[in-house]
C-alpha positions as CSV (number, residue, x, y, z in Angstrom):
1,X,37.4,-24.1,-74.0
2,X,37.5,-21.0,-72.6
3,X,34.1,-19.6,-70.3
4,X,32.0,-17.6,-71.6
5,X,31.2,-13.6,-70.6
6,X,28.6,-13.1,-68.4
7,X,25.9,-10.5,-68.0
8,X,23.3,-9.9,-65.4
9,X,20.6,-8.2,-65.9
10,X,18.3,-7.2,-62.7
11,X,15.0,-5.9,-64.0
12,X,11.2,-6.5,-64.5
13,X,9.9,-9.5,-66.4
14,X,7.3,-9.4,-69.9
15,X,5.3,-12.1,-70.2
16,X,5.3,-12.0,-74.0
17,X,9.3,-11.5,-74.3
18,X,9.6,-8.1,-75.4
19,X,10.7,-6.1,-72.8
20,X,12.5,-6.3,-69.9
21,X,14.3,-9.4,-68.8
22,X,13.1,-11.7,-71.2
23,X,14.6,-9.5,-73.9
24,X,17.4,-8.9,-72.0
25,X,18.1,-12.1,-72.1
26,X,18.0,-12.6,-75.4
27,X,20.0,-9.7,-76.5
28,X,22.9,-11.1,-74.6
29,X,22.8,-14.5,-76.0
30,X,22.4,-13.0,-79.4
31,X,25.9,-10.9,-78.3
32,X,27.8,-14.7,-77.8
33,X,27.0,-13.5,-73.8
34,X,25.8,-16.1,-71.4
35,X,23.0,-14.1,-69.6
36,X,21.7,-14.1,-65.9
37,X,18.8,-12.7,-64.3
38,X,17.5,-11.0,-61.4
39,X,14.0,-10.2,-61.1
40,X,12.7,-7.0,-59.4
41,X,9.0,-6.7,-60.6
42,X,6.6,-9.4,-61.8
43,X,4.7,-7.4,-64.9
44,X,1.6,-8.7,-66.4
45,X,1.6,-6.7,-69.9
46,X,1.6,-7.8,-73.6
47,X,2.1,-5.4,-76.8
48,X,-1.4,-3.5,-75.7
49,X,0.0,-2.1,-72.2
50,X,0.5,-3.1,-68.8
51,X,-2.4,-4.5,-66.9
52,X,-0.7,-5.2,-63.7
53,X,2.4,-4.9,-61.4
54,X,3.8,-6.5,-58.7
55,X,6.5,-5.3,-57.4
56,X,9.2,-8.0,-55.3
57,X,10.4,-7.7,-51.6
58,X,13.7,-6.2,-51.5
59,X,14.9,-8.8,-49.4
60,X,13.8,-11.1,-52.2
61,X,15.7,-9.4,-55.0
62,X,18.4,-9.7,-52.4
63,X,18.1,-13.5,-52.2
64,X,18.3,-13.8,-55.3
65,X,21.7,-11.2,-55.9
66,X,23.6,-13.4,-53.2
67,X,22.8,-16.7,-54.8
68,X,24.5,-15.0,-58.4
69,X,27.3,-13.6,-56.6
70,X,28.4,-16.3,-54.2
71,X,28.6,-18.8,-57.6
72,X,29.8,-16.7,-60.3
73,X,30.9,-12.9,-60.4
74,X,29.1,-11.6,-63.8
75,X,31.1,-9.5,-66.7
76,X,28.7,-6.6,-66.5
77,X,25.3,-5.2,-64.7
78,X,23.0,-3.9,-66.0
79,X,19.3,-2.7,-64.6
80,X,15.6,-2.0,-65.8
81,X,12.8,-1.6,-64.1
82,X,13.3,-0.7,-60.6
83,X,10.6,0.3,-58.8
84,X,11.4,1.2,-55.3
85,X,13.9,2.7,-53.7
86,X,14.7,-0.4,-51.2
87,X,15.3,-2.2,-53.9
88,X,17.4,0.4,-55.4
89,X,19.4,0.7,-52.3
90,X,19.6,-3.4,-52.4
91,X,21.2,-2.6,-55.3
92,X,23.4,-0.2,-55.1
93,X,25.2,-1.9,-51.9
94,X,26.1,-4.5,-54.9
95,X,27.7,-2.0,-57.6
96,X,29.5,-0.6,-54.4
97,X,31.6,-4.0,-53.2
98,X,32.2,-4.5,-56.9
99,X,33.2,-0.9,-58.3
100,X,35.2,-2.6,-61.2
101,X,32.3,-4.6,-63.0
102,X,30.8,-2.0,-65.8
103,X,27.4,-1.0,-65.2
104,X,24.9,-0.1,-67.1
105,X,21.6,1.9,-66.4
106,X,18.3,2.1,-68.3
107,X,16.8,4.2,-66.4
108,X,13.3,2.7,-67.7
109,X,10.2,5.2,-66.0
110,X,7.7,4.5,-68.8
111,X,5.9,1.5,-70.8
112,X,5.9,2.1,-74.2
113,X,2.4,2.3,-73.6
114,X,2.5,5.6,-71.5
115,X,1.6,3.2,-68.1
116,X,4.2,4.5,-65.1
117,X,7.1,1.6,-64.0
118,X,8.6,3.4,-61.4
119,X,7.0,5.5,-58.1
120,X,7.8,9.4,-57.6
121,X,10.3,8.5,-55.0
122,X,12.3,6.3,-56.8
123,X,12.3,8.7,-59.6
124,X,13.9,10.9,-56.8
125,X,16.3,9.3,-55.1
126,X,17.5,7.7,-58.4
127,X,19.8,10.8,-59.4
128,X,21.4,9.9,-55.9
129,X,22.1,6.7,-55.5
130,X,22.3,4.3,-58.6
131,X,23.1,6.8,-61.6
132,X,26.4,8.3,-59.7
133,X,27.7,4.5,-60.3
134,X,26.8,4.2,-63.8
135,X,28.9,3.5,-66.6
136,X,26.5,4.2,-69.5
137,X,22.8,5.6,-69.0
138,X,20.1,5.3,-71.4
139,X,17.5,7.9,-71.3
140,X,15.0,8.5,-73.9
141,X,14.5,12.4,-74.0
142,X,10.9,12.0,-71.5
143,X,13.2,10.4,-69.1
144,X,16.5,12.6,-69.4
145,X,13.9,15.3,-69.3
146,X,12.3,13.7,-65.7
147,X,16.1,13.3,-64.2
148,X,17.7,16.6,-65.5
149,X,14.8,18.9,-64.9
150,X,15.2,20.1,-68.0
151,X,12.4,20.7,-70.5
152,X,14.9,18.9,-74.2
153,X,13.6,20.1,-77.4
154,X,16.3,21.1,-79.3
155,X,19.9,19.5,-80.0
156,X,21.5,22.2,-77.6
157,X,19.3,21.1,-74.9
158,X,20.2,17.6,-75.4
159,X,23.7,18.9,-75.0
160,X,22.6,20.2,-72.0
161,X,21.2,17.4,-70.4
162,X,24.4,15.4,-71.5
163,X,26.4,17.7,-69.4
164,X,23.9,17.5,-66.6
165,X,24.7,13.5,-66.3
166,X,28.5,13.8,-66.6
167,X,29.1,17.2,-64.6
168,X,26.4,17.0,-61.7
169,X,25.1,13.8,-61.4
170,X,28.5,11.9,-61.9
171,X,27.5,9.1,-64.3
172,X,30.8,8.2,-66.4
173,X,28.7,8.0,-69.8
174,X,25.5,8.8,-71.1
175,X,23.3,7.6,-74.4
176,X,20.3,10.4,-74.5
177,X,18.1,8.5,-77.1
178,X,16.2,10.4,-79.9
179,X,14.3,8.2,-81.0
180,X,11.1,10.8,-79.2
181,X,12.2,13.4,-81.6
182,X,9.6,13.0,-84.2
183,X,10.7,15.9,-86.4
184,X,13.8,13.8,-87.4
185,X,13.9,11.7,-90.3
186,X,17.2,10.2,-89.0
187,X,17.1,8.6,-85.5
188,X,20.4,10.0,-83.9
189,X,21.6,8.8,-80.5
190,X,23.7,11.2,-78.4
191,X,26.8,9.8,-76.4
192,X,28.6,11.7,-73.8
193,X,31.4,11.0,-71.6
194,X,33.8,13.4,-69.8
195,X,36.3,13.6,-72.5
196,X,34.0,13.4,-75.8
197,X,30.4,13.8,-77.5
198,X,29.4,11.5,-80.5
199,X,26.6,11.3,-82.5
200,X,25.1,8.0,-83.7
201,X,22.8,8.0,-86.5
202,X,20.8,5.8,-88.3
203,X,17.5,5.6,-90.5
204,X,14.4,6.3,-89.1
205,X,12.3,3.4,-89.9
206,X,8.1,3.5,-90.0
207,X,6.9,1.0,-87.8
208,X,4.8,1.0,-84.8
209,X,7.0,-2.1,-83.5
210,X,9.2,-1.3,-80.8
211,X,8.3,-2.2,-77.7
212,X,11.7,-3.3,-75.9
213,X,13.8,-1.4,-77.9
214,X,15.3,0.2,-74.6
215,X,15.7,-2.4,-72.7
216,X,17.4,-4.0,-76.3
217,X,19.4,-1.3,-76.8
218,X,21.4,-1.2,-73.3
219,X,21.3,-4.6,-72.9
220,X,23.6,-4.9,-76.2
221,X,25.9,-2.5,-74.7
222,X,25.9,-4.3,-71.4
223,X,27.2,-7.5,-73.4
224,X,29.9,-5.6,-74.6
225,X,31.0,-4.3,-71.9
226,X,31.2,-7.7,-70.6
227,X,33.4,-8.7,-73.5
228,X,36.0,-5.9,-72.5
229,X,34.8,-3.3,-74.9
230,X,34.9,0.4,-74.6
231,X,32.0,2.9,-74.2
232,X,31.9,3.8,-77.6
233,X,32.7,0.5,-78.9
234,X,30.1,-1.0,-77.2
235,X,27.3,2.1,-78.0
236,X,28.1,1.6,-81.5
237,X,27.6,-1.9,-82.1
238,X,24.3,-1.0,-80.0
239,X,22.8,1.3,-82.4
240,X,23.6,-1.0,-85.4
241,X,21.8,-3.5,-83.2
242,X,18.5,-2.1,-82.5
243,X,18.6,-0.6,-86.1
244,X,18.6,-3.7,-87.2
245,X,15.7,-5.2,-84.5
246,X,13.3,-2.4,-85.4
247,X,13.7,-3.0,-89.8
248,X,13.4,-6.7,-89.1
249,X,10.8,-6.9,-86.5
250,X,9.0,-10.1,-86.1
251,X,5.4,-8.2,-86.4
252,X,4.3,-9.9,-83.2
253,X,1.0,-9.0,-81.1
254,X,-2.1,-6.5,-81.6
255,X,-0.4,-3.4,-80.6
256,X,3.4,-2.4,-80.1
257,X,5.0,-5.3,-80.7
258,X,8.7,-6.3,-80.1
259,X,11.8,-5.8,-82.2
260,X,14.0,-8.7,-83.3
261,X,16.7,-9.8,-81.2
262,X,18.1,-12.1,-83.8
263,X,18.3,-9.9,-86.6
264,X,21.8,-9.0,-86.4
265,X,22.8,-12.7,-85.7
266,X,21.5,-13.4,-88.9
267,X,22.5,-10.2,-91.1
268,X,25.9,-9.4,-89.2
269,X,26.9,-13.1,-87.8
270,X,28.6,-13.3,-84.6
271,X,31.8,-15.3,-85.9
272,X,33.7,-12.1,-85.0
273,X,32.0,-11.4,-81.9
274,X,32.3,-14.3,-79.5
275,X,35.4,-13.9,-77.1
């Protein structure tokens, strides 16, 4: 039998399983992915908002980032919530000594809830230290807009901002998200790299049940890139993905509640998927 693909994800935790590492988790065992997990922040928040944060030691994210890489070298990285910049810097010193495993940024500065995740001067020093490294970024159009400087309200400012990522910042690929744009009836996902620009679209769907759908969305295309697929491979089976989790969600909780991590599993099957 051969092992499986592995994916680590280093990010914040959800109590209630719909953000962050928990559904990080998830995604990558619904991907045929045998996950890890490295936990930055300990977040005490449900479907309502976040009531409370506590943010780790560096040298305890640390701790824990040696015991997964002296056992067991993972597939892919990918990170969440990150909310200072020793952490970051933790961090980076790990996507440095192994340039050749894809990673993958969600850059996540918001709660679905409007409550802030990250401090101003990790929002900062982010463009400069972890997003140069990146494989893919994720940014919704609030948080291209916070790392770009630019204000995005049209398509050719999303274009803009793409070229930002790529050109200036260095990051090999970018997903800006437009799932924000509330004028669209379609929700269309922008992907650029340094040699192409593609447009993902898919319906727009009337729910107030998303919470997690970022952290959902990149960690699907962490799994594939784990599995050996490309960018656009891997952003494509992505947006099917969380199409799929937001028509099908599980209508858990009193407010925002989660999508559905096994929906695809069960419309799509994975027979095809598993390497």
């Amino acid at each position: 039998m051969n092992k499986p693909k592995i994916a680590l994800t280093i990010a914040g935790t959800d109590p209630t399983g719909g953000a962050g590492v928990m559904a990080d988790l998830k995604s990558f065992h619904s991907c045929g992915v045998y996950g890890m997990g490295v936990i930055t922040s300990i977040v005490a928040q449900n479907t309502l908002g976040v009531q409370h944060i506590h943010n780790l030691e560096s040298s305890w994210v640390e701790e824990q980032l040696t015991s997964v890489f002296i056992d067991e070298l993972p597939h892919a990285i990918k990170t969440g919530m990150i909310a200072t910049h020793e952490t970051m810097q933790v961090i980076r010193q790990y996507l440095l000594t192994y340039p050749d495993i894809p990673y993958v940024i969600d850059p996540v500065m918001l709660a679905k809830s409007g409550d802030s995740l990250m401090d101003d001067t990790t929002k900062n020093k982010l463009q400069h230290t972890l997003l140069p490294l990146a494989d893919v970024v994720t940014p919704n159009l609030p948080e291209a807009e916070e790392i770009t400087g630019l204000k995005i309200d049209s398509e050719e400012q999303i274009y803009q901002a793409g070229k930002v990522f790529i050109n200036d910042i260095g990051s090999k690929g970018v997903v800006i998200k437009g799932g924000h744009a509330s004028d669209m009836d379609i929700a269309k996902d922008y992907l650029f790299t340094k040699d192409n620009v593609l447009i993902f679209e898919n319906e727009r769907f009337a729910t107030q049940h998303t919470h997690g759908t970022g952290c959902t969305f990149s960690a699907v295309i962490t799994a594939e890139l784990a599995k050996g697929r490309t960018i656009e491979q891997a952003v494509a089976k992505a947006k099917q993905y969380i199409s799929l989790s937001i028509q099908y969600t599980p209508e858990i909780g009193q407010g925002r509640g989660p999508v559905n991590h096994f929906a695809y599993m069960k419309k799509v099957g994975l027979d095809d998927e598993i390497s």
